[in-house]
N, C-alpha and C positions, 0 to 999 in steps of 0.2 A: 446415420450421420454422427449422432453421438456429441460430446462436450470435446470441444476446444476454443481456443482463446487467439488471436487476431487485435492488433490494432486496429481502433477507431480512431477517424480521423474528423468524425464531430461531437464534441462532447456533448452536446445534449443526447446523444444518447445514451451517455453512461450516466451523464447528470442526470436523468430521468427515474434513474433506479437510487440515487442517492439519497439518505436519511434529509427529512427540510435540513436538519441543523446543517449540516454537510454543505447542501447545496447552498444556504444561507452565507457561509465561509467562504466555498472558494467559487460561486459565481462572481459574484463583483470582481473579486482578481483576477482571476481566469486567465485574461488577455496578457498580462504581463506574464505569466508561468506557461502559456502552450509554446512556446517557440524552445521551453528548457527543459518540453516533459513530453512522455510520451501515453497515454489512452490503450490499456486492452483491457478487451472486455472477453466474458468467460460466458461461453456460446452454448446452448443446452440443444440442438434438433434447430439449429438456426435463430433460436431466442436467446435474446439476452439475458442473460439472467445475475450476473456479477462482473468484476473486475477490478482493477486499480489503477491509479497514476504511479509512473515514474519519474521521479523529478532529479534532474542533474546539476541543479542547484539550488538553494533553500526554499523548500516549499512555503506556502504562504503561510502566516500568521504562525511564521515559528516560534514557540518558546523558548526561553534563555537558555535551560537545559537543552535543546536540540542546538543552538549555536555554538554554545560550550563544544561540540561536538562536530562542527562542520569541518573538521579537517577530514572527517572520513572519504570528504567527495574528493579529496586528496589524494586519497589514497584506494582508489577507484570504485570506490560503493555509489551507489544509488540510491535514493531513496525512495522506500517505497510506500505511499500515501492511498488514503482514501479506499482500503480494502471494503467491498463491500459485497454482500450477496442479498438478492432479494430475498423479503420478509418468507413467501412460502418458499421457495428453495434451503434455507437454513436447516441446521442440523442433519444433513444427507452427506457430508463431506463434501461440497461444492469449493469453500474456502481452500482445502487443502487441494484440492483437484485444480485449482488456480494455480495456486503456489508451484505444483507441481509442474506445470505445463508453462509455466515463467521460466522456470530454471531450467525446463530443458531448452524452451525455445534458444535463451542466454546461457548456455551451460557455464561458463569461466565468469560469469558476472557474479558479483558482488555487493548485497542488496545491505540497506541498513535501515529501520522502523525504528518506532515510537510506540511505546503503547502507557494507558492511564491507568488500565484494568488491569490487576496482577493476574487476573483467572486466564488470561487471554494469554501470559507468558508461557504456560503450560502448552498450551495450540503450536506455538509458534516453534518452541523447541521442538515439540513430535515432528516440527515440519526442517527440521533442519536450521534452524536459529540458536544461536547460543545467546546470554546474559553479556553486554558489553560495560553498559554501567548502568550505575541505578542513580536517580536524583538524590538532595541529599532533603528538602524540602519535603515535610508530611502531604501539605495537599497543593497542588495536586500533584501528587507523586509521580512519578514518572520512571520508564527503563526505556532503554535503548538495545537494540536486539542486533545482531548482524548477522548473517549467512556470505562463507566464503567463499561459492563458486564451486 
């Protein structure tokens, strides 16, 4: 069977594999953002084992620097939220095997993240992301990544 990715169309099951903090965040909202985002999860032999939201309009609890920034849904990016792989799946390439199988599923789409971690910019560029902006604020720092389809 092998690893592929599929919308899910109830998030407890990807909220189930989500960090508490994560799930702490965007349960309570939840309802207001599923009608503007879409759920796929990244399938190991029929287990779930990662995946992410896509959000078509501002994810919840965005920061100022991500507002600063909303014209990109303008300008037809997506955002992409809530990357997660499970604790024992990590470090196998699972994350990029997501990523990978996103863009092909979407090939012309247009994705745009966030990230806190500088270490994590590195990942993201090997995966086809370039630098869009950086905050200008020391903590908590922030970049903004894009991929162009």
């Amino acid at each position: 069977m092998g690893t592929f990715i599929k919308p899910i169309s109830n998030q407890t099951e990807l909220f189930s594999i989500l960090s508490d903090e994560w799930k702490e965040l965007i349960t309570p909202v939840w309802q207001l953002h599923a009608s503007s985002s879409n759920i796929y999860g990244l399938f190991l032999n029929d287990q779930l084992i990662g995946g992410g939201i896509l959000f078509y309009k501002m994810p919840p609890y965005a920061t100022s620097f991500e507002l600063e920034n909303e014209n990109l849904f303008k300008k037809g990016y997506v955002y992409l939220g809530y990357v997660w792989i499970s604790e024992n799946h990590r470090n196998k390439g699972y994350a990029s095997k997501f990523l990978t199988l996103l863009k092909k599923e979407n090939p012309s789409q247009k994705y745009w993240l966030t990230i806190e971690e500088e270490n994590l910019r590195y990942f993201y560029e090997q995966n086809g992301f370039t630098m869009y902006a950086e905050s200008e604020n020391e903590y908590p720092k922030e970049w903004i990544l894009t991929y162009n389809g």
